[in-house]
C-alpha positions as CSV (number, residue, x, y, z in Angstrom):
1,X,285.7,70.0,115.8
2,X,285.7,68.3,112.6
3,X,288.8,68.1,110.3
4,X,288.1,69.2,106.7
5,X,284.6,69.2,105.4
6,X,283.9,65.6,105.7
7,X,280.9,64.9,107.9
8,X,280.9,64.0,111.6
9,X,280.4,60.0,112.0
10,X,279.2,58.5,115.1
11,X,282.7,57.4,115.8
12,X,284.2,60.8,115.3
13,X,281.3,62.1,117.5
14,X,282.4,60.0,120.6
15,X,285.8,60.1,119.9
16,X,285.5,63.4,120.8
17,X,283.7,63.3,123.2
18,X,286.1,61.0,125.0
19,X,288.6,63.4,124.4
20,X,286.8,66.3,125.9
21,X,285.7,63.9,129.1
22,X,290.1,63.1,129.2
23,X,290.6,67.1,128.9
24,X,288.2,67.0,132.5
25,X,290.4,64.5,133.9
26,X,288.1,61.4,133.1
27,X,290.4,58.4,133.8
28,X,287.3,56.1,132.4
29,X,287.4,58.3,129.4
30,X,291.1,57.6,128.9
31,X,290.6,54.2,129.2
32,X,288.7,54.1,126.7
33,X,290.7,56.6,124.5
34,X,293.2,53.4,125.0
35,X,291.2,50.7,123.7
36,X,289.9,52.3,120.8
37,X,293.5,53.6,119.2
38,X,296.3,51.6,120.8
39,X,296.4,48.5,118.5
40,X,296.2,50.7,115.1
41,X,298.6,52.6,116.5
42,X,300.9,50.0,117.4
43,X,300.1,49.0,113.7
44,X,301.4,51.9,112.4
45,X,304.4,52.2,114.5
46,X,305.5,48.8,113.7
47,X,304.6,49.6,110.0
48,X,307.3,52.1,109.9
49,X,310.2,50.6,112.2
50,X,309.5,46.2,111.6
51,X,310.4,46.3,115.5
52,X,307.9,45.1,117.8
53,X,309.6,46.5,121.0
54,X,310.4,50.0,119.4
55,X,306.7,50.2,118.2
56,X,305.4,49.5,121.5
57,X,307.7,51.7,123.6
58,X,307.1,54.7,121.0
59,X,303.4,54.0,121.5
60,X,303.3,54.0,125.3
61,X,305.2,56.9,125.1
62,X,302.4,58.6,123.2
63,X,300.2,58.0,125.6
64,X,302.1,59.2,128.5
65,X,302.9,62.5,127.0
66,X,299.4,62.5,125.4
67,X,298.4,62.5,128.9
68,X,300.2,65.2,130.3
69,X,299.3,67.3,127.3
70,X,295.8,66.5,126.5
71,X,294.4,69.4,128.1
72,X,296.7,71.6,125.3
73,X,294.9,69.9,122.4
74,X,292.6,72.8,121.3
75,X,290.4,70.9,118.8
76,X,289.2,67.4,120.3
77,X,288.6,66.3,116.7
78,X,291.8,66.4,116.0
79,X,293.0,64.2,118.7
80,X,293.9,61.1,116.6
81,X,295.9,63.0,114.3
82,X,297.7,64.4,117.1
83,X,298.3,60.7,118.5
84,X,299.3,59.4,115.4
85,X,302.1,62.4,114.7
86,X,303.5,62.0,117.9
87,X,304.2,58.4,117.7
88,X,305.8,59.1,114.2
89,X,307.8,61.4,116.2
90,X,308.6,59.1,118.6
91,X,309.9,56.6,116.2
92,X,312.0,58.8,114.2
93,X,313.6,60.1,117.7
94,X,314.2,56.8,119.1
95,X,316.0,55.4,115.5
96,X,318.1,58.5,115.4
97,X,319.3,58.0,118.9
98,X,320.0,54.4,117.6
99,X,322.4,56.1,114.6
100,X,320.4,54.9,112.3
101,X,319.7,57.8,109.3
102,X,315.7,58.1,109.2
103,X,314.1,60.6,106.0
104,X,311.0,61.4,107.6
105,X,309.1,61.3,104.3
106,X,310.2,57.7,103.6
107,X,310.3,56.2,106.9
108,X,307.5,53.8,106.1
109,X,309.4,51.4,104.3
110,X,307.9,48.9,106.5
111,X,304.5,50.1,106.6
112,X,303.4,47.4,104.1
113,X,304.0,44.9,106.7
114,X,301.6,45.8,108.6
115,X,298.8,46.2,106.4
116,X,300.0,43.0,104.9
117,X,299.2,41.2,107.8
118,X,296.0,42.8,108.2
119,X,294.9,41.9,104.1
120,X,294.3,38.3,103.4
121,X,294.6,38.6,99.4
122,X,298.0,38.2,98.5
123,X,297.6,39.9,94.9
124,X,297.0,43.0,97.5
125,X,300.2,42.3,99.3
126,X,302.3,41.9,96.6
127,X,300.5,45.1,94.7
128,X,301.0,47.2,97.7
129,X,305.1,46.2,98.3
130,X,305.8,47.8,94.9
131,X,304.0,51.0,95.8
132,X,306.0,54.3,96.7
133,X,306.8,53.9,100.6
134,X,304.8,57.4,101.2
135,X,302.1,55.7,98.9
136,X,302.1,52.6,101.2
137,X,301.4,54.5,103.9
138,X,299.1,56.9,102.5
139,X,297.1,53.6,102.2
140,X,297.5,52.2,105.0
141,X,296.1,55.4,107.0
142,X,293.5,56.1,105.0
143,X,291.8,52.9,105.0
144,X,293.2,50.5,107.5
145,X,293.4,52.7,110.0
146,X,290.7,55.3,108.8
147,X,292.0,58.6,109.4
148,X,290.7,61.4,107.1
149,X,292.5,63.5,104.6
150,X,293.1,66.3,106.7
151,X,294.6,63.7,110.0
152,X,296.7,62.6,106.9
153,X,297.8,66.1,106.4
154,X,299.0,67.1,109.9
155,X,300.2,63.2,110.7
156,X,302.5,63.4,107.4
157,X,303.4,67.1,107.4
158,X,302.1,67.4,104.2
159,X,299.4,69.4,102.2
160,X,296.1,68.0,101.9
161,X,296.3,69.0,98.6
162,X,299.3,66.4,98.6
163,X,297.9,63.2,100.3
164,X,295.1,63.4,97.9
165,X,297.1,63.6,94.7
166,X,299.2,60.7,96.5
167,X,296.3,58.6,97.6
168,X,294.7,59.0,94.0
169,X,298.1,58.1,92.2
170,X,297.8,55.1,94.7
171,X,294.6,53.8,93.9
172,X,295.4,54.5,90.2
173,X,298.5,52.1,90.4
174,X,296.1,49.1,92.7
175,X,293.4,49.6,90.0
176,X,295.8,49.2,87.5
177,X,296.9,46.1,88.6
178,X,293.8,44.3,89.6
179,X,291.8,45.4,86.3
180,X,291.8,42.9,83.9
181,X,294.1,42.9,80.9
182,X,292.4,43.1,77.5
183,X,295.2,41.7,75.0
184,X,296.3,44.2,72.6
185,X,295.9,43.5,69.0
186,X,298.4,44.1,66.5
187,X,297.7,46.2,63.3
188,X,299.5,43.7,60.7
């Protein structure tokens, strides 16, 4: 099942497939599952809470309850959504149990970390660490880790509607910055 109207990639395709193969008890197809999302999503957990041993114990997590649970999952195209929102959740639950006070819209603060360290162009680091957090990772998802607009949706709890008005404004402000400045002439 494909998310939104965009159309069904190769990728998506065998993603899926791998998910229906897990859903029939396929350990290979788990395994696989593994390889092809853990690091971006270790990336994104480490994006939102700058703590190597908290991203990696949220992640693993993830996968153990995704697991148990996979067979629930009623739409195998939405799997990496799914994965994604529960290690957000994940996160957010482990930093509250460590008192610390977590907004779930802005708990990316960090996220620009991690897609600094997969950029090489330091104009785009430096661009990105003054954009909104929800911006920053708005980015980061979309292209880095290449989940559509409606995996956005359900990872962020937000409309569709939303992440595209967010992701545009996000561009806008990156365009804005790297497009080159034409000096302004005065009228004297």
């Amino acid at each position: 099942m494909n998310l939104g109207n965009e159309p069904l990639s190769v990728n998506h395709a065998e993603l899926e497939l791998l998910v229906l193969e897990a859903q029939q008890g396929s350990k290979k197809a788990y395994a696989r599952l593994y390889e092809r999302l853990n690091q971006p999503l270790l990336h994104f957990a480490y994006g939102i809470c700058q703590d190597h041993a908290l991203a990696q114990d949220a992640v693993q997590e993830a996968w153990v309850k995704m697991a148990k649970q996979v067979r629930r999952l009623k739409f195998a195209g939405a799997f990496r959504a799914w994965m994604y929102t529960r290690v957000r959740w994940q996160l957010l639950d482990a930093l509250r149990r460590r008192g610390t006070q977590v907004d779930a819209g802005d708990v990316a603060e960090g996220q620009v970390e991690a897609i600094a360290q997969l950029e090489d162009c330091l104009d785009v680091r430096a661009s990105l660490k003054r954009l909104p957090v929800i911006e920053r990772q708005i980015i980061q998802l979309f292209y880095l880790d290449e989940l559509s607009v409606a995996e956005l949706a359900v990872v962020l709890d937000i409309p569709t509607g939303t992440v595209k008005s967010r992701l545009a404004r996000a561009r806008a402000r990156l365009k804005q910055k790297f497009e080159p400045q034409t000096p302004q002439r005065s009228c004297k």
